[in-house]
N, C-alpha and C positions, 0 to 999 in steps of 0.2 A: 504494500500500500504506500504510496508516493505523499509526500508532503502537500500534494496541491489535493488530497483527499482530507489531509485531517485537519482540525480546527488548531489555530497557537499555541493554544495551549497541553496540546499531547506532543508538541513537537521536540526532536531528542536536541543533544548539544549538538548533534553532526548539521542536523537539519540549519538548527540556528547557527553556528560555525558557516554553512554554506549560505544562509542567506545574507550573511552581515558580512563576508570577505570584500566583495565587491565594492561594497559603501564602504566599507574601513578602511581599505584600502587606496581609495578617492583622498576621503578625509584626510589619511597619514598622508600623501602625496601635498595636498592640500598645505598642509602644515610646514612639511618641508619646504615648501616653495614660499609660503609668506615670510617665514620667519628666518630660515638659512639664506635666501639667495641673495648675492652681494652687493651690498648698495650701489658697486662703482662698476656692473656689468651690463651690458645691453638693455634694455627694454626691462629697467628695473620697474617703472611702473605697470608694466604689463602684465608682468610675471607676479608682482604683487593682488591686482586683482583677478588672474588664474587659479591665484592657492588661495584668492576667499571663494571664489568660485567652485572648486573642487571640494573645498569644507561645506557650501550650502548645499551642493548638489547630494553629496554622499547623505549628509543627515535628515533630508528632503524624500531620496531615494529608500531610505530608512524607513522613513513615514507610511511614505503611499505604499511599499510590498506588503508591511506589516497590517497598514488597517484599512485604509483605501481601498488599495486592491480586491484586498477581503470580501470589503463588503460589498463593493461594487458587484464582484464576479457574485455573491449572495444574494443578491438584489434580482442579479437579471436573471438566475436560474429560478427562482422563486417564480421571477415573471411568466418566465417559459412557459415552467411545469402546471403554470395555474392556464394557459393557453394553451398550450398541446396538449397535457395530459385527457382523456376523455376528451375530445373537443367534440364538441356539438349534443353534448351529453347533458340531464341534467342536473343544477349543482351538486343536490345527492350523491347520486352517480360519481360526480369528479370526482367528490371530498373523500366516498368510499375506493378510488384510485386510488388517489393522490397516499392513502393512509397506508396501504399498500406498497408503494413506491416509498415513502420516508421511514420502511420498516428496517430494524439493524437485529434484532432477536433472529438468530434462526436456531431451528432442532432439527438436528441432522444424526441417520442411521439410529430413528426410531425404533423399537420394536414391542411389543405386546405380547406377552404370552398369556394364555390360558391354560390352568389343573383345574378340571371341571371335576366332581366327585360327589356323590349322595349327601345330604348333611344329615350330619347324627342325632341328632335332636329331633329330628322332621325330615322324613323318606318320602316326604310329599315336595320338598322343597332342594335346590341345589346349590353346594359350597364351591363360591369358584374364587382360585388362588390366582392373583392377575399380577405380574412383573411387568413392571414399566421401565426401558431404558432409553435413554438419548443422548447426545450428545449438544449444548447449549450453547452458541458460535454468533460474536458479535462481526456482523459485516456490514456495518455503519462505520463514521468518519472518526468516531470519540468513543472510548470508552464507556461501558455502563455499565450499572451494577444488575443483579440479577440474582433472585431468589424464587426456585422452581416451588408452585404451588400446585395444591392435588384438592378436587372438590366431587364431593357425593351425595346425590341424594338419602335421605336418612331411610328411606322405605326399605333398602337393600339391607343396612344394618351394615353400614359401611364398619372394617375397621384398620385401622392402616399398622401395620408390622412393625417398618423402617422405613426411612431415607438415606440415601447415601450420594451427595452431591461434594464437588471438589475433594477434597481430602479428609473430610465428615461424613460420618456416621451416626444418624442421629438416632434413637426408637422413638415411638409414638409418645410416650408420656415429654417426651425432650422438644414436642415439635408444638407450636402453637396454634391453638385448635379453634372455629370458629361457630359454631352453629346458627346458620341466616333464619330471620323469619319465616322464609318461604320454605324449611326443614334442609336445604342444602348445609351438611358439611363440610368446612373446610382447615387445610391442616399447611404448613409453614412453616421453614426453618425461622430462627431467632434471628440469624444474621442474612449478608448479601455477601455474596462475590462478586467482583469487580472483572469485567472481561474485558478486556484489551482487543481494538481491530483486527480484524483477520482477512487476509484473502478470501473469496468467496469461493475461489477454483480450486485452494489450497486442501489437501488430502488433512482429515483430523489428524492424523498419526505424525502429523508434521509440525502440527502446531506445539507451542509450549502453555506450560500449567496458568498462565495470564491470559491464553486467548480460547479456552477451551473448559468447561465444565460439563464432566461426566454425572448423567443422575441416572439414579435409580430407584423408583417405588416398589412398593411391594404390599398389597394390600388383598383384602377379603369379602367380597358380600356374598349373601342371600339372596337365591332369586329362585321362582318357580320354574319346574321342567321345559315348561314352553315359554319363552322368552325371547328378548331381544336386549343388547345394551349396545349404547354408543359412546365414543371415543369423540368428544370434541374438543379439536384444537387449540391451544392458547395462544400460539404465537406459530409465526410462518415454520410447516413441516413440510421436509424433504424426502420423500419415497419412504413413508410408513410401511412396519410389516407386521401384520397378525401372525401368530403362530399358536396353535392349540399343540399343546403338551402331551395330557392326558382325557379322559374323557368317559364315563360308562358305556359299554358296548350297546347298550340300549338308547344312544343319545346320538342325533345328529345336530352336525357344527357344520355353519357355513358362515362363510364374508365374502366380500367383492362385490362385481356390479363393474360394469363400464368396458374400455377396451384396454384402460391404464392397467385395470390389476392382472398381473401374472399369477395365474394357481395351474398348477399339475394334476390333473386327474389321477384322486389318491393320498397326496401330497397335504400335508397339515399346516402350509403357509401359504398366505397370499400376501403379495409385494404391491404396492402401488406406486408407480411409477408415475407419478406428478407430484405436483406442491400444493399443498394445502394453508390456506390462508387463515387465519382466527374468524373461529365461529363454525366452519366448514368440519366434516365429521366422515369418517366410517362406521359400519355397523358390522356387526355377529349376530347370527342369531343362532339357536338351539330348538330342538322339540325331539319328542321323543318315539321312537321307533314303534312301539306297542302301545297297543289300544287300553291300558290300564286307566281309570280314571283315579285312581289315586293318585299317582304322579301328575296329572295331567294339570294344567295352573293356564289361566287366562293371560293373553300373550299381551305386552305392554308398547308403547310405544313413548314411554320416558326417557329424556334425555341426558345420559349422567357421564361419571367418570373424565369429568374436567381436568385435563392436566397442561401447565401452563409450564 
């Protein structure tokens, strides 16, 4: 990522070394020529206003790269983006682009796993064990911080394991828990990690421990035999992949839909190949092989398992 991407203030000593050579070196020029050149030499007055001239120019030069520039170049893309962006769209429309376009969150090498399994308590109803993993990648101009959040509706009987994000490990009692009006649970590290820009082409495994935040959920609900739950997204995700684990021989699992997802006939993943934007979602569903009405449970079409 180039200097002309980040904002002054992420910029390193090379970057500022390289923008203040040029003027500094004006300046010293500048200096030498007012105050060394010899009163009894050629075109003494001339040379004297060269070296005021090379001192205004260089601290002038200073000025305009550093905020000028800045803002100008700020200004007119702003402009652009609010012209091009959607054009003839409307403003809705644009604003929902445009939010789109100024996003720097991405989750990249998502994956979901399902342990579907009878719950012990109630053989009418089903425990399913769900790992959530990603990797959390800022490909904005500035640094941000960033704290992965997980939210469930209470009907399931959410309950969450662990988290395991940057170099923590946190359990459930450790993590701060919210429960909304509307019965959504939700659950948060105490702290943020601060993620540093990153190439957007750049492979994770290249990245260092400042531009890259590994997470990990690991949580539990309750849901009837015949069901459905969905996975909606908190911030922009890169080719999600479902994968069921385990499952009762009596229990059919499906996901996909579209031409994006890749699944094998057989095969217990499906891969999506596009990008998913905040709010936008996959689904799983289940029901069950035999006609038993004890197992059998009214299929839902609630939206849960928030993970940002």
């Amino acid at each position: 990522m180039t200097r002309a991407t980040r904002s002054p203030t992420d910029w390193t000593i090379g970057d500022i070394a390289r923008l203040l050579a040029p003027f500094g070196l004006a300046v010293a020029v500048g200096l030498v020529v007012r105050y060394l050149y010899p009163s009894f030499w050629w075109f003494h007055e001339q040379f004297l206003m060269l070296g005021d001239a090379l001192m205004v120019g260089g601290i002038v030069g200073v000025c305009i790269e550093i905020w000028a520039a800045s803002t100008l170049v700020g200004h007119v893309a702003q402009r652009l983006s609010d012209i091009l962006v959607g054009h003839g769209l409307p403003k809705a429309a644009q604003h929902a682009i445009q939010k789109i376009v100024k996003t720097a969150l991405v989750l990249r090498e998502y994956r979901k796993s399902y342990h579907i399994e009878p719950c012990p308590e109630n053989r009418s109803q089903l425990t399913i064990s769900i790992t959530t993993t990603y990797k959390a990648v800022n490909n904005g101009g500035s640094p941000v911080d960033y704290a992965p959040t997980f939210a469930e509706e209470e009907m399931y009987q959410p309950e969450v394991q662990s988290l395991q994000y940057g170099q923590r490990v946190l359990k459930k009692d450790e993590l701060n828990f919210t429960k909304e009006p509307s019965g959504v649970h939700s659950w948060r590290p105490p702290g943020k990690v601060r993620l540093s820009p990153s190439d957007p082409d750049a492979a994770t495994e290249g990245l260092d421990d400042s531009q890259v935040c590994c997470v990990r959920w690991t949580h539990r609900i309750i849901v009837p035999w015949n069901y459905t739950e969905v996975t909606a997204f908190g911030a922009l995700t890169i080719n999600p992949e479902i994968i069921l684990e385990s499952k009762p021989d009596r229990l059919e699992f499906h996901s996909g839909g579209g031409d994006d997802c890749q699944h094998a006939a057989g095969s217990q993943t499906w891969l999506f190949r596009q990008a998913f934007v905040t709010g936008q979602h996959v689904r799983v569903y289940w029901w069950p092989t035999e006609s038993d009405v004890s197992i059998l449970g009214a299929a839902g079409n609630s939206e849960c398992g928030t993970v940002f």
